[in-house]
C-alpha positions in Angstrom: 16.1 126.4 84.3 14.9 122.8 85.0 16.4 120.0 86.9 17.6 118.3 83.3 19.7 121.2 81.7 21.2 121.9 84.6 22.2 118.8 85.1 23.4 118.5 81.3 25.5 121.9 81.6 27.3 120.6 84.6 28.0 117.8 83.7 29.9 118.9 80.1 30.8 122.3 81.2 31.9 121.2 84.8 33.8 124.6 86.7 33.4 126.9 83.9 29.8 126.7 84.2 29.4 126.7 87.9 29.4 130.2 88.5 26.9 131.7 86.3 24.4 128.8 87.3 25.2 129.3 90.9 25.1 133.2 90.4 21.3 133.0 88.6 19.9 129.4 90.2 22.1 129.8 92.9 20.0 127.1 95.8 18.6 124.7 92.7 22.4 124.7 91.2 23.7 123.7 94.6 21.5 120.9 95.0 22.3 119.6 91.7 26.5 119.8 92.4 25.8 117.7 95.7 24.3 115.0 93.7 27.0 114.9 90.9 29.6 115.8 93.7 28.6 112.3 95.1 28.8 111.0 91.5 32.4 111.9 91.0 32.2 115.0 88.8 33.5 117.9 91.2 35.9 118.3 94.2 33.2 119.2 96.6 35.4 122.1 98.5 35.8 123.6 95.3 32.4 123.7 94.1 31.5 125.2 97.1 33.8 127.4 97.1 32.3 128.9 93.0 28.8 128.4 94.8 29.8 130.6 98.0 31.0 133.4 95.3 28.3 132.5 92.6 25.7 133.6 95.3 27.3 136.4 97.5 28.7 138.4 94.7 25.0 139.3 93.1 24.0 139.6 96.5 26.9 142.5 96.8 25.5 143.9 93.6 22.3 144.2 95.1 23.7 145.8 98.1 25.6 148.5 96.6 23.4 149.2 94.1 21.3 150.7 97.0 24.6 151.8 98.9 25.5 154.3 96.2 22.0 154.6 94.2 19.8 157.4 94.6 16.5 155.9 96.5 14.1 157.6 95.1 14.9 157.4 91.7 15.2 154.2 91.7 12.1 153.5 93.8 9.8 155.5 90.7 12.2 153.7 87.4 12.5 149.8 89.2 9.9 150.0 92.6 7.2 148.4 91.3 9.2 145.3 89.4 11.3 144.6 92.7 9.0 145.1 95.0 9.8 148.0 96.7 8.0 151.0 97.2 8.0 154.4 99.4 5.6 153.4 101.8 7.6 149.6 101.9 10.6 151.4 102.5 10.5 153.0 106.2 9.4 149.6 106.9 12.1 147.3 105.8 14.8 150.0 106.7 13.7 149.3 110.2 13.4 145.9 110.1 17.3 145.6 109.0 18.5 148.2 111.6 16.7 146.4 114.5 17.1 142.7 113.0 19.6 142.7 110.6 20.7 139.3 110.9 16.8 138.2 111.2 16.0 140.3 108.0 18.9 138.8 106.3 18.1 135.1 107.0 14.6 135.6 105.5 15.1 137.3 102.8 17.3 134.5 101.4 15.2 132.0 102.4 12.1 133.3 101.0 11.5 133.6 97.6 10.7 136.8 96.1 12.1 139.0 98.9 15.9 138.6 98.5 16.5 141.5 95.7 14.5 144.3 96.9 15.4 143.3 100.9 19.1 143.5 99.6 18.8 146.6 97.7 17.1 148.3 100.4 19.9 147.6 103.3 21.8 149.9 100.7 19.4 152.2 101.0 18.8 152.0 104.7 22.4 152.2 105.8 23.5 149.5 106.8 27.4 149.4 106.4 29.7 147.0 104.2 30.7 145.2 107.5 27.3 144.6 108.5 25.9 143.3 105.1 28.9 141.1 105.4 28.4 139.8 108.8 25.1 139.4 107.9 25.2 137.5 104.6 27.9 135.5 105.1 27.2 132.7 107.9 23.5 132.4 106.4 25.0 131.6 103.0 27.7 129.4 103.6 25.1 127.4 106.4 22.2 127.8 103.5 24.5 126.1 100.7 26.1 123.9 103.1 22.8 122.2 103.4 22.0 122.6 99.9 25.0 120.6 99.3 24.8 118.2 101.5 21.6 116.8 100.7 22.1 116.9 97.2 25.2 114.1 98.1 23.1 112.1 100.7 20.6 111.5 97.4 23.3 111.4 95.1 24.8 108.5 97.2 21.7 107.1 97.9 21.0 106.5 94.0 24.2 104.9 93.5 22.7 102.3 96.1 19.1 102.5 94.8 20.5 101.6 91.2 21.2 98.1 92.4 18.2 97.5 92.9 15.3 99.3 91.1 15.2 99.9 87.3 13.4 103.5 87.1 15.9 104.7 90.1 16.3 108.6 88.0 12.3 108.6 88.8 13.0 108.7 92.7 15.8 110.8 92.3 13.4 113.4 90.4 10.7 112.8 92.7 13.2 113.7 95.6 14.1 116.8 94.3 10.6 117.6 94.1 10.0 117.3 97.4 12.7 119.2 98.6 11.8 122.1 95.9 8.1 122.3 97.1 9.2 122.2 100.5 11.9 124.9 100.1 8.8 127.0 99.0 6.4 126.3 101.2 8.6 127.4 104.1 10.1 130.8 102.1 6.1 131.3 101.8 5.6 130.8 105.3 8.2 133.3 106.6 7.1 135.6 103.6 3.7 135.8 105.2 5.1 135.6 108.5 7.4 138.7 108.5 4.3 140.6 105.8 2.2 139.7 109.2 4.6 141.0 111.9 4.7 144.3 110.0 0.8 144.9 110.0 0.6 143.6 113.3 3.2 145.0 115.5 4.4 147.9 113.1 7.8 146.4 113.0 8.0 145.3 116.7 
C-alpha cells in the first residue's frame, strides 16, 4: 500500500481503520499516524495504543501457529513461501534459545525475517512468557519511534507550509528517506545475522 492511500484511508476512516492497516503495514502505518497525529486527526495515546495491538496480535498468530502446529508438516505445505526449511530450522531454534531477545529485535527489524523467525519460536519452544517478554519492549520502542518521527515531520510541515509552495514534495521525499533507510539497515542485520550463522555456527 503506498504513502497516498494510506494517508486517504486514515484520514476518512480514522480509528476504524487503524487496526487492519497497522495489523498488515504495521511500521509504514505508524509513520503515517505520527504525521496526521501532529495534524490534528488522532489522540496520539490512542493510536498507539490500536498500533501496539495492530502489530503484536499477528505477531501472536505467528507464534502459536508454530506453538501448536505440527513442524514438519508445515515446513513441506508453507517452508519454502516463508522461508523456513529443515535444515534452517536447528539453526534459528538455537538462535532464539541462546538470544531470544537478540533474535527477536532482528527479526522485526529486518524485513523478510519476521514471519518465519516468529513461527519458528513456536516451533522451538520458546514459552508464552518468553515470546512476550520478548516482543513486547521491542515493539512498543520500535513504534514509539515510528511515531514520533512521523509528528516531528508532521509538525515540521505545518512550519514549512509558511513558507514553500510544494511543501507535500518534502514531506514525500522525507518519507522516502526514512523508508530506504529502514531497509537498508533490516538488510544489514539480515546479512549480518545470515553471516554469524555460516561463520560461527550460531556462536
Amino acid at each position: 500500500m503506498n504513502l497516498e492511500t494510506a494517508t486517504q484511508l486514515l484520514i476518512h476512516y480514522r480509528y476504524l481503520i487503524l487496526f487492519p492497516l497497522a495489523a498488515f503495514e504495521g511500521p509504514i502505518i505508524a509513520f503515517v499516524v505520527g504525521i496526521l497525529t501532529a495534524a490534528g486527526y488522532f489522540n496520539p495515546f490512542i493510536a498507539y495504543a490500536i498500533l501496539l495491538f495492530g502489530d503484536i496480535i499477528p505477531d501472536s498468530i505467528y507464534y502459536f501457529i508454530g506453538r501448536h502446529g505440527e513442524r514438519k508438516t508445515f515446513v513441506a505445505r508453507y517452508g519454502a513461501k516463508v522461508g523456513i526449511t529443515e535444515a534452517r530450522f536447528d539453526i534459528i531454534k538455537k538462535l532464539w534459545h541462546r538470544h531470544g531477545f537478540k533474535t527477536m529485535f532482528i527479526s522485526k527489524l529486518a524485513y523478510g525475517l519476521s514471519t518465519p523467525f516468529l513461527v519458528a519460536a513456536g516451533f522451538a519452544g520458546i514459552t508464552a512468557r518468553k515470546f512476550y517478554e520478548y516482543v513486547l519492549p521491542v515493539t512498543i520502542i520500535q513504534y514509539a519511534i515510528l511515531m514520533a518521527l512521523g509528528f516531528y515531520f508532521g509538525n515540521s510541515y505545518v512550519l514549512i507550509t509558511k513558507y514553500i509552495e510544494n511543501a507535500q514534495l518534502i514531506i514525500a521525499a522525507a518519507f522516502i528517506i526514512l523508508l530506504i533507510g529502514y531497509y537498508i539497515f533490516a538488510y544489514y542485520l539480515k546479512t549480518r545475522i545470515l553471516a554469524n550463522k555460516k561463520e560461527n555456527n550460531i556462536i
